[in-house]
C-alpha positions in Angstrom: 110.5 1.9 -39.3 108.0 -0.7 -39.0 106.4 -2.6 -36.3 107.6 -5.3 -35.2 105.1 -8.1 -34.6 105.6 -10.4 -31.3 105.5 -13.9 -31.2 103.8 -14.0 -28.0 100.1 -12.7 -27.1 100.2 -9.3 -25.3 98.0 -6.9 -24.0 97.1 -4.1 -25.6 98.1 -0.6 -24.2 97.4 3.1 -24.7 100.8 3.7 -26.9 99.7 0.7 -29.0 97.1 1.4 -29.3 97.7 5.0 -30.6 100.3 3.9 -32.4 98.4 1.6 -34.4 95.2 4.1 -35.0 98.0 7.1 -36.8 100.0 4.4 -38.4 101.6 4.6 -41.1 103.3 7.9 -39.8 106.5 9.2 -38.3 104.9 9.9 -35.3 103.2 6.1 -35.4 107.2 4.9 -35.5 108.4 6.9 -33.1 105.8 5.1 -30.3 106.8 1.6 -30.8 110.2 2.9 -31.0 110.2 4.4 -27.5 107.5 2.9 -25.9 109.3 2.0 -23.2 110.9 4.6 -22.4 108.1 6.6 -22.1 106.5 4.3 -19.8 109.8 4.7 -17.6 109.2 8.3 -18.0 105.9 8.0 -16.0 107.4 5.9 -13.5 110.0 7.8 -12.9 107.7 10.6 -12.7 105.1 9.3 -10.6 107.7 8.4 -7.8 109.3 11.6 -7.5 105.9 13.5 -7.3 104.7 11.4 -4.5 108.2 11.4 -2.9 108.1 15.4 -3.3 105.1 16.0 -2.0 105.3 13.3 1.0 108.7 15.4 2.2 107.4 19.0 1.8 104.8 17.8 4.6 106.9 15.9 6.9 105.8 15.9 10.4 106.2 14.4 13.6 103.3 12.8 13.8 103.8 11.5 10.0 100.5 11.0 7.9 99.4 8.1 5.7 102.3 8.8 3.0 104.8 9.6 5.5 104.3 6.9 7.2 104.0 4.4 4.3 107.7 5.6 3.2 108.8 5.5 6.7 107.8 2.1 6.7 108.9 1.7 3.7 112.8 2.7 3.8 113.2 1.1 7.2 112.0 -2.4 5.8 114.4 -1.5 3.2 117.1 -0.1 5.4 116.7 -3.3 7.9 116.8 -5.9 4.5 120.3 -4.5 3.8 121.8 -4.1 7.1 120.8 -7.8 7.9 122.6 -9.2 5.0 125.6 -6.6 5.0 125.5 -5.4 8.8 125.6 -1.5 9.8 128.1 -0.2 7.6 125.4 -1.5 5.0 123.1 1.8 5.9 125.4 3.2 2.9 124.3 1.2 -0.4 120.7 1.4 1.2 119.4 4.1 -1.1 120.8 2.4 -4.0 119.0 -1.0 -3.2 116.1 0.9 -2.2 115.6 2.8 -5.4 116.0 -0.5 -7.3 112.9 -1.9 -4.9 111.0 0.7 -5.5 111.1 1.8 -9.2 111.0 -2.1 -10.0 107.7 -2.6 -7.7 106.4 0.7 -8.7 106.9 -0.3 -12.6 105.1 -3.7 -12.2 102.4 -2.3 -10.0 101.9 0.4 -13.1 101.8 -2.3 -15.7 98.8 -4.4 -14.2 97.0 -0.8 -14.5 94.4 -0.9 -17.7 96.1 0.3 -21.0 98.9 0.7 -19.2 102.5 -1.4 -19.5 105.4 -2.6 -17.2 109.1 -1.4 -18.2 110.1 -4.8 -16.8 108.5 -6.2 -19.7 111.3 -5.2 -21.6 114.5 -6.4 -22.1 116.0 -3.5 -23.1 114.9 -1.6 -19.7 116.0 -4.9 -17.3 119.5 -5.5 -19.1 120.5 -1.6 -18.7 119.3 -1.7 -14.7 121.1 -5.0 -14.1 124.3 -3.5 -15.8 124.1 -0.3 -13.4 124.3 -3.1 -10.8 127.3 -4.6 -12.3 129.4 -1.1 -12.3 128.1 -0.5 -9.0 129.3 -3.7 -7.4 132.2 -3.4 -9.3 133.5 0.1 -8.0 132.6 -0.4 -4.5 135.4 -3.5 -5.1 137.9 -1.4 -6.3 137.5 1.3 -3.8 136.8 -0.7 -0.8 140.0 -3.1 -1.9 142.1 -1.0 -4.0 143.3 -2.5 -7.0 145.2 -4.8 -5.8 142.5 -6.7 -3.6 140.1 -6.1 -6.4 142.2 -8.6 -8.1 142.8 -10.7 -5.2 139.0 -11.5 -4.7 138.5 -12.1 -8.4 141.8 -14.5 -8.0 139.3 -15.9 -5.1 140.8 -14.8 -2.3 144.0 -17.6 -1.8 145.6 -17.5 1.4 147.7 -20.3 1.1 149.8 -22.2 -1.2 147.0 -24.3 -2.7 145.1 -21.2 -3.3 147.7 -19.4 -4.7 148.8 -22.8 -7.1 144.5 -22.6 -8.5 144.2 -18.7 -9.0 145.0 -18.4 -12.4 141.6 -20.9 -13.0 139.8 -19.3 -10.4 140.3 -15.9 -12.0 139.1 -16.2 -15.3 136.0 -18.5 -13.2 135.6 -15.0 -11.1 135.2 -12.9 -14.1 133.2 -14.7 -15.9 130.7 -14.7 -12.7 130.6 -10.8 -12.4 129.4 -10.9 -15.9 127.2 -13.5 -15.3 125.3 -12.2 -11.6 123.8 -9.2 -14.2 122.9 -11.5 -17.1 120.7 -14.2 -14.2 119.2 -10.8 -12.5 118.4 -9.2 -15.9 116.7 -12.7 -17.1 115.0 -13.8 -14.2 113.1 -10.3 -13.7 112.5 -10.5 -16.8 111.0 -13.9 -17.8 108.3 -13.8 -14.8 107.3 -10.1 -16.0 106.8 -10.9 -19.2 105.6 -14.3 -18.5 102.7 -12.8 -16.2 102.2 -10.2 -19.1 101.3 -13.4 -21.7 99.4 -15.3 -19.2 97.2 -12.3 -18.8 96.8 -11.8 -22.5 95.8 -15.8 -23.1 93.0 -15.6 -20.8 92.0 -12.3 -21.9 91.7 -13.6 -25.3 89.9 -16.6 -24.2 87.6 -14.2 -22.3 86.8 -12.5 -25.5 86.5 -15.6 -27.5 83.7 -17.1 -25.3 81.5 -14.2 -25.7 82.3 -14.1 -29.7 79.0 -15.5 -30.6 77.2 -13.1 -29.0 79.2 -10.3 -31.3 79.7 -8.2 -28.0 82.6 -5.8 -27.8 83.5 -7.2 -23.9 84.5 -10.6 -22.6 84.6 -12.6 -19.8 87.1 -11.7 -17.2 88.8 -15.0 -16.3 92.1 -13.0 -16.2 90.7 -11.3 -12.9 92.3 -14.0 -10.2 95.1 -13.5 -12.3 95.8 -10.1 -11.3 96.4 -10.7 -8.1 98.6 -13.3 -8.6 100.7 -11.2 -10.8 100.7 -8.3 -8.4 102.0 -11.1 -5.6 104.8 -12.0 -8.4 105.6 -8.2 -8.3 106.4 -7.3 -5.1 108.7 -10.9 -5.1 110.9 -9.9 -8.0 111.3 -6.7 -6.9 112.0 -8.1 -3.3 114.2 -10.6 -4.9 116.2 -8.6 -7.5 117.3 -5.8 -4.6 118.0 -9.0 -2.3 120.3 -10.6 -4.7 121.8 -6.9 -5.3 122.5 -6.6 -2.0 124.3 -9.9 -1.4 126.5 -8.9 -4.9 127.5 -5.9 -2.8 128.4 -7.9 0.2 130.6 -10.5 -1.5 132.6 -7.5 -3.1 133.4 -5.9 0.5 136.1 -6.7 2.3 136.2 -10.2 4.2 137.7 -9.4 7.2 135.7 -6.2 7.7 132.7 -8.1 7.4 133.5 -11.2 9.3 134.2 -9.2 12.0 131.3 -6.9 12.4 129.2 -9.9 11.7 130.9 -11.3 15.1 131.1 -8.2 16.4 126.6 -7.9 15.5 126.3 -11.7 16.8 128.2 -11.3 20.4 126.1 -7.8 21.3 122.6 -9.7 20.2 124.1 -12.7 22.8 
């Protein structure tokens, strides 16, 4: 297998970087090959050994990590329940491990020689897809079959309705496939956008100190890092957001409507 060369400036990290130094070699291959997934490896990792070792020392006065995920799940918990209402408590573990292994991942990737797997397509489209067959079994088992087809057939309650399903339908369909493609893309563009506009000014950094045939540059791309970290926490906010509203639009309408006016009379 051989490397495949980007057309885009990137910056360097560890598994590159190894990868390059024991090329040509099988084990040179198999890093570029699953580079990603052995940055998701660490991800994965790192979450569950904080989570682990946050619950074996749960107390009730909670420390600094308890705390942080206490605050953390119920700013989750509160996200879903306000777009969904109370029954919404259910799907909150499944939006909140999106939030957190997406923020976690892009946190990791603005660490040095390290990467984001949202800088990967083949990492986004495979997360966005779980979203897809998530959304699309709570409709079947919330509706049954039969109102899974009536809300792709969008809903009709009346004659008129009824006389524009057949085009609604196939409209319907085509948007469940689409919801995944736009949340796959849009992560993925301002990841990997962030990921080239550090790499340009790194390079430029570098470049303006060439003369003086130093091994360091100038770190312009600093501000940067912040910016990017901001960029972050949004996609993963927006990304579990936009999950969450796919989930309520698949639920029954009448259950929802009414706990909605059920939520808005008690807050009156």
């Amino acid at each position: 297998m051989k490397q495949v060369e980007h057309a885009y400036p990137e910056v360097m990290n560890w598994i590159q970087l190894m990868a390059r130094a024991t090329a040509p070699s099988p084990f040179s291959d198999f890093l570029f090959q699953w580079e990603e997934v052995i940055f998701s490896g660490i991800v994965i990792m790192l979450i569950s050994v904080f989570a682990i070792a946050v619950s074996r020392k749960i107390k009730f006065i909670p420390g600094r990590g308890q705390a942080f995920l206490e605050l953390l799940i119920s700013g989750l918990d509160d996200i879903v329940t306000s777009v969904i209402g109370s029954r919404g408590r259910t799907y909150t573990p499944f939006v909140g491990s999106l939030f957190i292994y997406i923020f976690v991942s892009n946190l990791f990737g603005l660490v040095p020689l390290q990467n984001s797997t949202m800088g990967f397509l083949t990492t986004v489209a495979p997360i966005a897809f779980c979203v897809f067959l998530y959304v699309q079994w709570i409709g079947i088992t919330k509706n049954g079959i039969l109102g899974y087809l009536h809300h792709l057939c969008g809903s009709p309650r009346d004659i008129f309705g009824w006389l524009v399903a057949p085009l609604m339908f196939p409209l319907h369909v085509l948007g469940e496939f689409i919801k995944p493609l736009a949340l796959s893309f849009r992560l993925y563009g301002n990841i990997m956008a962030g990921h080239v506009l550090l790499a340009v000014f790194m390079g430029m950094g570098i470049q303006m100190l060439k003369p003086l045939h130093v091994p360091v540059g100038l770190p312009i791309h600093f501000p940067f890092i912040f910016l990017e970290l901001l960029i972050g926490i949004i996609q993963a906010f927006v990304f579990s957001l936009l999950s969450t509203i796919y989930i309520a639009m698949m639920l029954p309408h009448e259950e929802y409507q009414h706990e909605n006016h059920a939520v808005g009379t008690t807050h009156g």
